[in-house]
Each structure stands twice: as C-alpha cells, then as structure tokens.
N, C-alpha and C positions, 0 to 999 in steps of 0.2 A: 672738142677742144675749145679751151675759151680762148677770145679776143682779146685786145686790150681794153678795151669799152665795159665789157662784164667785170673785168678787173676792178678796174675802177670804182663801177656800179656798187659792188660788194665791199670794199676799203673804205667808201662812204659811208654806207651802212654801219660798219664796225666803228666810227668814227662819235656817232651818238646813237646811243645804246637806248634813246626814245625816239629812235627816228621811225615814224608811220604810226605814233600813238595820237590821240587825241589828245584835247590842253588836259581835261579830268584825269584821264588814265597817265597823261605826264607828271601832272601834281601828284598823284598816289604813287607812283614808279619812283619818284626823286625822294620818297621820304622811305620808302622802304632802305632794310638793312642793305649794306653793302656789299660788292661779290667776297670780296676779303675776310667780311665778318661774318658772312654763311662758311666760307670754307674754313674758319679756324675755328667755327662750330661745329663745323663736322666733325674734325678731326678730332674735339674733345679738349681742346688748349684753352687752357687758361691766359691771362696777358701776361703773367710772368713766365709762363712754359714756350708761348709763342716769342718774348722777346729773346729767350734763351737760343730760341727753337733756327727763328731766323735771323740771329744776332742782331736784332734791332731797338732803337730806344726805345722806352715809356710811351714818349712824345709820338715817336712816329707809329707804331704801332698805335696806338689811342685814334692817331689822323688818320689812318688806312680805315680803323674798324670805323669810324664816322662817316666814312666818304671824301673826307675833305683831303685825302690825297690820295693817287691810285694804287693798285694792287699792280708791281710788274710781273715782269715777266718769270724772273728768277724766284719772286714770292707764290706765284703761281704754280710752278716749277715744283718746289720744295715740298711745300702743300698736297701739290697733285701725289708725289711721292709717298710722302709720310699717307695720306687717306690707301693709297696702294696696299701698301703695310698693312692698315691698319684691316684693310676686309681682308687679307691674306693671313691675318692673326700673328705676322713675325713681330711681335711688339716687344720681345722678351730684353731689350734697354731702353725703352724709352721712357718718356715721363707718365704719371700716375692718370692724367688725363685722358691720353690717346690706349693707353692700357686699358681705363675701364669704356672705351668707347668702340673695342675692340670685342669686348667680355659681350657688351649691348648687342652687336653688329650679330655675333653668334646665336644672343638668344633671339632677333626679331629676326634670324632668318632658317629659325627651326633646328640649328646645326649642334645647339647648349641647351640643353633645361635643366633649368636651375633645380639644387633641391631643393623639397618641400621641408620646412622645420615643422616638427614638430608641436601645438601649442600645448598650453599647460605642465605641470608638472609631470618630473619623470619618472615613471614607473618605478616600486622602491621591491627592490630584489634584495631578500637578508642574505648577507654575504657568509653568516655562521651555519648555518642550516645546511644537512648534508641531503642527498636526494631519498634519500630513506625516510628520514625524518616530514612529518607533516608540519607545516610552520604556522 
C-alpha cells in the first residue's frame, strides 16, 4: 500500500514529462512530435477527420498537434477508443482514415494478406471458339 509521500513522489513526476532527463536528452525530447500528434497518427486521422472526430477547431487541433497546447483528458479518452476500434476492425462508420489504418493493422499483424495483382497483360481467351475446335 502506498503512503502519501509515494503519492506525491509520482504526481511530481507526471507533472514534467522530462523530469530525470539530461539538458541533451531534454533539448531532443522537447522537439519531438507531440503525445496528441502520435496518437491521431495512429489512428490514421487526418486534421479535418480529427476536428470532426473531436469536434474541435482548426486552430486548436493545429496547437495540440504542435505541442503548444495539451492533449486532455476527454481527447485522450476518445482517441484511446477510436485506436480500440480500430485493432478490433469495427471501423464499418468511420472516416476513410482510421478505415484504411485499420485494413494496415491487419495486414502488419499477419491476420490480411493482401492479393497479389497480377502484372502484365491478361491472358486473351477467344470467347468464339467451342472446346472441340482448335484455336
């Protein structure tokens, strides 16, 4: 059972998300993508499918995928859901996005293989020709 002290300990921690890195590994960690713009990559959204998605403006969605404002809770929420979906393949309303990332999901986890086309031209079968006849 925790204290209140581990409590704490850990809510600190949560608090900055570079806390125990060095200045280098802070500098690199602060310019990578954001958790917001990983996760509405995952799910295969576009910025107009995602403002749809979670009824948000341009503007803010544009500032969440930047960093410059955070991802809550309820966008976390939504997200976490919709990715749910999306590896359990129920995609059958959603937008074109999380559909084909869904289609992906299948084929990198063995469960789809795609067909093989064909190349070149198609084999030419005379459609007049009875089976008696030699063509």
């Amino acid at each position: 059972m925790m204290d209140e002290n581990e409590i704490d300990e850990v809510t600190e921690a949560t608090d900055d998300p570079f806390a125990g890195l060095e200045a280098e590994e802070r500098e690199r960690a602060s310019r990578m993508r954001s958790g917001f713009a990983n996760a509405v990559s995952a799910c295969g959204l576009s910025t107009e499918e995602t403002m749809s998605y979670l009824g948000q403006s341009r503007s803010t969605v544009e500032k969440k995928r930047a960093g410059k404002l955070p991802m809550t809770a309820a966008d976390g929420k939504a997200l976490s859901g919709l990715w749910h979906r999306i590896r359990s393949g129920k995609v059958q309303d959603l937008p074109p996005g999380p559909f084909g990332m869904a289609v992906t999901m299948l084929v990198l986890s063995g469960r789809h293989v795609p067909q093989q086309t064909k190349r070149g031209r198609p084999r030419y079968v005379p459609t007049d020709a009875t089976a008696d006849e030699p063509s």
